[in-house]
Structure formats: C-alpha cells, structure tokens
ZAVEXKE-573069 format. One record per atom (N, C-alpha, C, CB): z, x, y. Coordinates in pm, whole numbers, padded with zeros to 5 digits, always signed. Each point is the difference from the previous one (the first is absolute). Glycine has a CB too. Example, Ala and Ser with C-alpha at 12.3 -4.5 7.8 and 13.67 -1.06 7.14 Angstrom:
2
+00780+01319-00569+00000-00089+00119+00000+00090+00120+00125-00189-00117-00197+00154+00222+00006+00082+00119+00073-00077+00109-00215+00118-00063
This chain:
80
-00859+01149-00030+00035-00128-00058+00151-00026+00011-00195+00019-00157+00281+00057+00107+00134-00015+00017+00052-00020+00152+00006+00135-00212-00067-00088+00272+00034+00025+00187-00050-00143+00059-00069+00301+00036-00053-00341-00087-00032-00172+00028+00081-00095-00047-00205+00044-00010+00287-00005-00152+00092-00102-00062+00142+00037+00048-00150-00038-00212+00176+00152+00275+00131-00019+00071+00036-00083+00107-00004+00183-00065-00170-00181+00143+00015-00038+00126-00013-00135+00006-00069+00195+00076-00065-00302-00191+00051-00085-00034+00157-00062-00054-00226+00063+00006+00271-00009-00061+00162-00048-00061+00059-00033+00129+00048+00166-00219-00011-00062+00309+00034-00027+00165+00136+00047-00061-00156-00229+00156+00311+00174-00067+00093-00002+00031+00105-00047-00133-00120-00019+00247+00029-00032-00340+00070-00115-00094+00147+00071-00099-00293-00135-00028+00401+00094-00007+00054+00068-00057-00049+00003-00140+00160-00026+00163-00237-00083-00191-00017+00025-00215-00094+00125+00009-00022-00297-00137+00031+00315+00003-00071+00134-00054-00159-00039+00045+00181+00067-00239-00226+00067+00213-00158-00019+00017-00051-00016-00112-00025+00122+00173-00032-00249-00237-00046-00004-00150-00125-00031+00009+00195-00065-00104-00283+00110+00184-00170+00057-00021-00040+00008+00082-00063-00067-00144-00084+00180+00097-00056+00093+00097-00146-00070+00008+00149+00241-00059-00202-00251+00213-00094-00050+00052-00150+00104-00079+00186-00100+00252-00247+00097-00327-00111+00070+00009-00150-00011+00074+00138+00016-00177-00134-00162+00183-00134-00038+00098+00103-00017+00159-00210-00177-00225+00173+00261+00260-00014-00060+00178-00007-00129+00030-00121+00169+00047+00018-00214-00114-00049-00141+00064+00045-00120-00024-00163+00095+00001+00302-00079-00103+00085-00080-00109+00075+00010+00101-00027+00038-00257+00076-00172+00281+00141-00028+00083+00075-00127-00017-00101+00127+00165+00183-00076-00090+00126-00149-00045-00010-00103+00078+00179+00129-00061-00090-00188+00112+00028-00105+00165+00142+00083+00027-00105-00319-00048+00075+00326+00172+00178+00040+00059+00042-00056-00005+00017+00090+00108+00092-00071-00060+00104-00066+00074-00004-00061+00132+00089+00138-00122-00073-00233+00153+00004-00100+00139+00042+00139+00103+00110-00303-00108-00193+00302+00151+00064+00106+00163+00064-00081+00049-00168+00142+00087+00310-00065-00015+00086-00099+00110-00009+00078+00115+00180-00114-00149-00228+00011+00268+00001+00073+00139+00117-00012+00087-00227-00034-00005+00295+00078+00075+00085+00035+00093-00023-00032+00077+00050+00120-00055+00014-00286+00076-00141-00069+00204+00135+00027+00091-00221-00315-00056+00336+00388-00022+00144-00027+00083+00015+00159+00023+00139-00249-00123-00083+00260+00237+00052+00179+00026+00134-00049-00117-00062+00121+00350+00064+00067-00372+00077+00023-00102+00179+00026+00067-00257+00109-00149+00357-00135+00065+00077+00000+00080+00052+00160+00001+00037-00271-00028+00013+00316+00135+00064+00151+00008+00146+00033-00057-00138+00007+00207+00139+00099-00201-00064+00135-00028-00086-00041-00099+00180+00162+00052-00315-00083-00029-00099+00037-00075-00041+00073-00051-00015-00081+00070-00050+00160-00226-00099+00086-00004-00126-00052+00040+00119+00103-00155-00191-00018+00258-00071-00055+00063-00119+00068-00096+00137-00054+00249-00123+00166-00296-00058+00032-00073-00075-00040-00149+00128+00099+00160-00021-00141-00236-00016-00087-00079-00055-00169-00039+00133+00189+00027-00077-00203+00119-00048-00164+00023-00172+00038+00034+00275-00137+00134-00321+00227-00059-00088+00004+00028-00110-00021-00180+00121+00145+00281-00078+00007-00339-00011+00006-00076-00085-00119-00144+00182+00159+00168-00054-00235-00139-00015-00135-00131-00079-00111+00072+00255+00029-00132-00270-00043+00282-00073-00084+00057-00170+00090-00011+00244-00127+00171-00269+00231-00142-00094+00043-00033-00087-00003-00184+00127+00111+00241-00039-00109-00311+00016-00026-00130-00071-00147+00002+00231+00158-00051-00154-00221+00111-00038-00160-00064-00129-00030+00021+00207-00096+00044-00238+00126+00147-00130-00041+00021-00095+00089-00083+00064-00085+00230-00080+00234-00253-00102+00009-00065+00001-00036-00151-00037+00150+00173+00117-00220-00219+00018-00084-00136-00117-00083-00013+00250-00013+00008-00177-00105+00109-00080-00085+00066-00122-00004-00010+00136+00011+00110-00192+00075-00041-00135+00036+00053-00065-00008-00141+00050+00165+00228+00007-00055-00305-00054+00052-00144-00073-00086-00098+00184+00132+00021-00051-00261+00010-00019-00083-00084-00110-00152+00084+00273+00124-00140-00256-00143+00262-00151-00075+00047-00129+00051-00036+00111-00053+00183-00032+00198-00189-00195+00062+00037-00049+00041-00164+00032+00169+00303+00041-00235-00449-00023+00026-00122+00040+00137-00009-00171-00168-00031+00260+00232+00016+00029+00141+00059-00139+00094+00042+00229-00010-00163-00275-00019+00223-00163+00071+00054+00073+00064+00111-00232-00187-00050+00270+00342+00051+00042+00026+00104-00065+00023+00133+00117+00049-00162-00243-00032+00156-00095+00020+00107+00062-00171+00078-00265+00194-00145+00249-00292+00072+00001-00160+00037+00150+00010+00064-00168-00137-00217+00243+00187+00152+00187-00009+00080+00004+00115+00096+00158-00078-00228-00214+00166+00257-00048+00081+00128-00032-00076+00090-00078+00162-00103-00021-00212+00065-00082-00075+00152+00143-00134+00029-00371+00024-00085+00407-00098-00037+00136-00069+00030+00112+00011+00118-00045+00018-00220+00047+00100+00193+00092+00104+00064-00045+00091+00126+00080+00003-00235-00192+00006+00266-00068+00047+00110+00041+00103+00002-00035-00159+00110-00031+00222-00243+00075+00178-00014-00148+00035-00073+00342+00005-00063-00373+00091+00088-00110+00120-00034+00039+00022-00154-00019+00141+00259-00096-00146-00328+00010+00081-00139-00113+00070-00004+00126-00153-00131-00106+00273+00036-00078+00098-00023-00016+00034-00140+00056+00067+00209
C-alpha cells in the first residue's frame, strides 16, 4: 500500500498526506505534456527518456481507468 501511495504522489514536492488502501481508489492526474519538439542539447538523454516514458504510461493508465492489462495493450507492451 505505501509503495502504490508513493508512486501515486509522483514527483510532487508537498508532503504525502494519505495512504491509498483500495487499489481501485484513484485520483485524476495530472495533464501529461508531450515533447512534439527535439529537446535542446546537451542532454540527459537518460533522463529525458526517462520522464517521457513516465508520462505516456501515466497516460495510458489513466484512458484505460488504470486497468493495467487495458494500458499494456495501449502501449503495445506484454503484461503478465
């Protein structure tokens, strides 16, 4: 439970002031922002990768009602 409400909270700087106990209880995100522009250099290419990977499976999470099997197929990625 705590490991789902961290991961919900995300990046945010305020405190974490509650813990998810149902799974199936969720919030609305945050607006994903996509990157339709190359980034300018020097880059972490790593990182950029990173937070762009972040967003879309946000994204996904949140079309597909977070049903992750549903943001898999979104994403044209295998779940198990």
């Amino acid at each position: 439970m705590v490991e789902r409400s961290i991961y919900r909270h995300g990046t945010s700087s305020r405190k974490l002031d509650e813990i998810f106990i149902n799974p199936f209880t969720h919030r609305e995100l945050p607006q994903v922002g996509y990157c339709d522009t190359q980034p300018s250099l020097p880059l972490d290419l790593k990182a950029w990768q990173a937070r762009q990977e972040k967003s879309l499976i946000e994204a996904a999470l949140h079309q597909a009602k977070f049903n992750q099997r549903k943001a898999a197929q979104l994403l044209v990625l295998t779940y198990h």
